[in-house]
Structure formats: C-alpha cells, structure tokens
Backbone as CSV, one residue per row, in Angstrom:
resi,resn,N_x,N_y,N_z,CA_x,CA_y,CA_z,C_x,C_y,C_z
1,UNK,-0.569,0.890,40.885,-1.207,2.057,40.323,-2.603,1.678,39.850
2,UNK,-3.837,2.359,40.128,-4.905,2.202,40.136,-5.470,3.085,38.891
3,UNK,-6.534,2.758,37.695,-7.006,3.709,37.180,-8.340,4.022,37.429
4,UNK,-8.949,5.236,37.494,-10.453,5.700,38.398,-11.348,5.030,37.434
5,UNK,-12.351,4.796,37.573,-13.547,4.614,36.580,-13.551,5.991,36.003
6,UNK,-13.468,7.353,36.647,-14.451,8.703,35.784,-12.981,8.151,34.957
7,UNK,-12.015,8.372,35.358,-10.636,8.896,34.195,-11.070,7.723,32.873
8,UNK,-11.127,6.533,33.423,-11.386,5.224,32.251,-12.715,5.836,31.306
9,UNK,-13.608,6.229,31.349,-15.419,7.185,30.885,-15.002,8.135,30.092
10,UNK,-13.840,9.266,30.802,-13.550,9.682,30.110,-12.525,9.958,28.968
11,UNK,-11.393,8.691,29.245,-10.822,7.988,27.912,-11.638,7.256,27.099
12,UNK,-12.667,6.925,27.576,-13.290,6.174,26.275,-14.383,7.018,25.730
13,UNK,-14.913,8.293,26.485,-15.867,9.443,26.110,-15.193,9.957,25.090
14,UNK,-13.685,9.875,24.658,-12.928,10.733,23.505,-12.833,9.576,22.651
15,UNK,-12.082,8.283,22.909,-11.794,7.114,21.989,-12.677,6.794,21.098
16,UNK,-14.270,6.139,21.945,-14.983,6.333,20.842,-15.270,7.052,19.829
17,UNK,-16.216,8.611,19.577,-16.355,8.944,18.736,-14.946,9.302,18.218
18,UNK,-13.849,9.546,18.220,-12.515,9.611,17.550,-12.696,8.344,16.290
19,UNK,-12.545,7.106,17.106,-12.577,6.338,16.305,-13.803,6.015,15.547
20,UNK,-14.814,6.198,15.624,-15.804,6.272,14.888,-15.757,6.715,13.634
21,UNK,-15.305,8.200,13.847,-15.681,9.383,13.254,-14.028,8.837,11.839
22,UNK,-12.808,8.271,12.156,-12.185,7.551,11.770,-12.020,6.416,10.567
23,UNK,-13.375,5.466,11.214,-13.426,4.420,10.834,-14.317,4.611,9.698
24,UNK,-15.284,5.345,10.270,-16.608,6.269,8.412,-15.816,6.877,7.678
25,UNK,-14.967,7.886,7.885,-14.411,8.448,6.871,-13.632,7.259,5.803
26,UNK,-12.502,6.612,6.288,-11.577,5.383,5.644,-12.973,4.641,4.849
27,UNK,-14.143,4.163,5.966,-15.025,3.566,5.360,-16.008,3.909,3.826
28,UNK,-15.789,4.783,3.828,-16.771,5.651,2.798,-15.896,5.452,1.674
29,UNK,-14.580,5.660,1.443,-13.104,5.242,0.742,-13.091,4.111,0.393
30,UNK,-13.419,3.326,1.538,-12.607,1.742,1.337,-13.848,0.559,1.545
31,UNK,-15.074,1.025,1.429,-15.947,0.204,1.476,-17.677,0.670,0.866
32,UNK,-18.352,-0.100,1.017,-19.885,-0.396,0.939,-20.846,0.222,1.831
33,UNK,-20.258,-0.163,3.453,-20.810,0.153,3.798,-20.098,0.972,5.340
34,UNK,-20.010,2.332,4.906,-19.119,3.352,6.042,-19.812,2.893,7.139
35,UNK,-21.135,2.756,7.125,-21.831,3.139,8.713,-21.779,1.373,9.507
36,UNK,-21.521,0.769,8.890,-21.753,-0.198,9.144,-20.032,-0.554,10.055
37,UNK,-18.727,-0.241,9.171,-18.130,-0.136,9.475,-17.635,1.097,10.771
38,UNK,-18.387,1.815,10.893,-18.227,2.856,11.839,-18.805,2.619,13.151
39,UNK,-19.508,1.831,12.989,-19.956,1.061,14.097,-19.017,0.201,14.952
40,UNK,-18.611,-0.703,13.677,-17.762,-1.846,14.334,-16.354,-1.056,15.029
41,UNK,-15.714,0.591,14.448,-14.826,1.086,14.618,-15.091,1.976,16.086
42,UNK,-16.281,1.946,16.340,-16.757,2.398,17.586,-16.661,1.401,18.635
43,UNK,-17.553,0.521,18.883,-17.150,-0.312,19.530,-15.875,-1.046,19.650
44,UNK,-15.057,-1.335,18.642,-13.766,-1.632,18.841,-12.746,-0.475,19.526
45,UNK,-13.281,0.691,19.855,-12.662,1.488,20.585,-13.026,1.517,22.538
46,UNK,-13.542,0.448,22.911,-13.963,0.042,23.594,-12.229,-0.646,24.022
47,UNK,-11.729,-1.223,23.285,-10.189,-2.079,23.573,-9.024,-1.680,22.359
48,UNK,-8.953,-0.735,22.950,-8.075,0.534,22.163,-7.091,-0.203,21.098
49,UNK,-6.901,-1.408,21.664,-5.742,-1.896,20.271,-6.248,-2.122,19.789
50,UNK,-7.471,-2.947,19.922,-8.343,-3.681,18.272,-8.647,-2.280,17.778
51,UNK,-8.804,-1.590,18.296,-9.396,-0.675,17.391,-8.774,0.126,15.935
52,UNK,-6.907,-0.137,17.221,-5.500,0.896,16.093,-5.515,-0.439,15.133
53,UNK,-5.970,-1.573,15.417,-5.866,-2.737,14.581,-6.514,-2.741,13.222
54,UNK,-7.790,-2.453,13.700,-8.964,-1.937,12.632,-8.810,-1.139,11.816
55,UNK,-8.122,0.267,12.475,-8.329,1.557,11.226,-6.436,1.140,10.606
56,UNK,-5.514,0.309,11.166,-4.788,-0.181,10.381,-5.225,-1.256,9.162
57,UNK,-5.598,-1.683,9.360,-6.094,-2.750,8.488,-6.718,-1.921,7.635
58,UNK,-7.907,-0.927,7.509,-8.855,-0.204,6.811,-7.823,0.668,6.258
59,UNK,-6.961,1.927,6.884,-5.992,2.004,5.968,-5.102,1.110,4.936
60,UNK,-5.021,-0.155,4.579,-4.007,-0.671,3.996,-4.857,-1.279,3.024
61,UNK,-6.712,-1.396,2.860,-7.062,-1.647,2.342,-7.001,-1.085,1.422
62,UNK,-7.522,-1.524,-0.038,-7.608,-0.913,-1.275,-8.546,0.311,-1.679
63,UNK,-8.704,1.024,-2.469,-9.608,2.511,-2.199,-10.882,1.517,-3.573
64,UNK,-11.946,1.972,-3.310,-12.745,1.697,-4.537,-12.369,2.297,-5.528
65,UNK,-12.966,1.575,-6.554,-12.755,2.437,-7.974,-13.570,3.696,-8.021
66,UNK,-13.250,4.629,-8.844,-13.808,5.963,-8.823,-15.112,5.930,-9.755
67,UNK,-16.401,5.841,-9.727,-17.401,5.905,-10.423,-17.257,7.201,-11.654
68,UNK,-17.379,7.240,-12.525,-17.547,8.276,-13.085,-18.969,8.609,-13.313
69,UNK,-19.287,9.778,-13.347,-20.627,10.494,-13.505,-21.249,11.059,-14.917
C-alpha cells in the first residue's frame, strides 16, 4: 500500500496548524514562552508522534502561578 504525496501535504496541511494552534494555547498556561513553544509544536507535527509526545508532555506539565493584578 502506497501513500500519494498530495494525500501526505494534505495530512500535514491539517496536522500542522492543529498542532500549533495546540501547543500556544497549553503554552501560554504552561510556559514563558507560547510562541516559542508553538513553533517547536509545529514542526514536531511534521512526525505526528513526537508531536502527541509534546502536547502530552505540555499537558502534564504544571500550570504557572496565577499573577494577581
């Protein structure tokens, strides 16, 4: 069984920003720096497990403390 290049473009035309869009949100929660991390959650959607690896890991991380205003 063969997979096409368009079909592979367009699994990863959805994977990425999915996981992107993923990895900023958790990031903004669970870190310093969302965009920085949203990056790395983008490109790690490039090899779909690191990626469920990533926003696992980022889920299990700890949430920051809540600043008060």
């Amino acid at each position: 069984m063969s997979i096409s290049a368009s079909l592979l473009g367009i699994i990863l035309l959805i994977l990425v920003p999915c996981f992107a869009g993923v990895s900023y949100y958790l990031g903004k929660r669970k870190t310093t720096t969302p965009i920085v991390v949203a990056l790395m959650g983008g490109f790690l959607a490039l090899i779909p497990l690191l990626g469920i690896i990533f926003i696992m890991v980022l889920i299990f991380k700890q949430d920051l403390p809540q600043q008060e205003s």
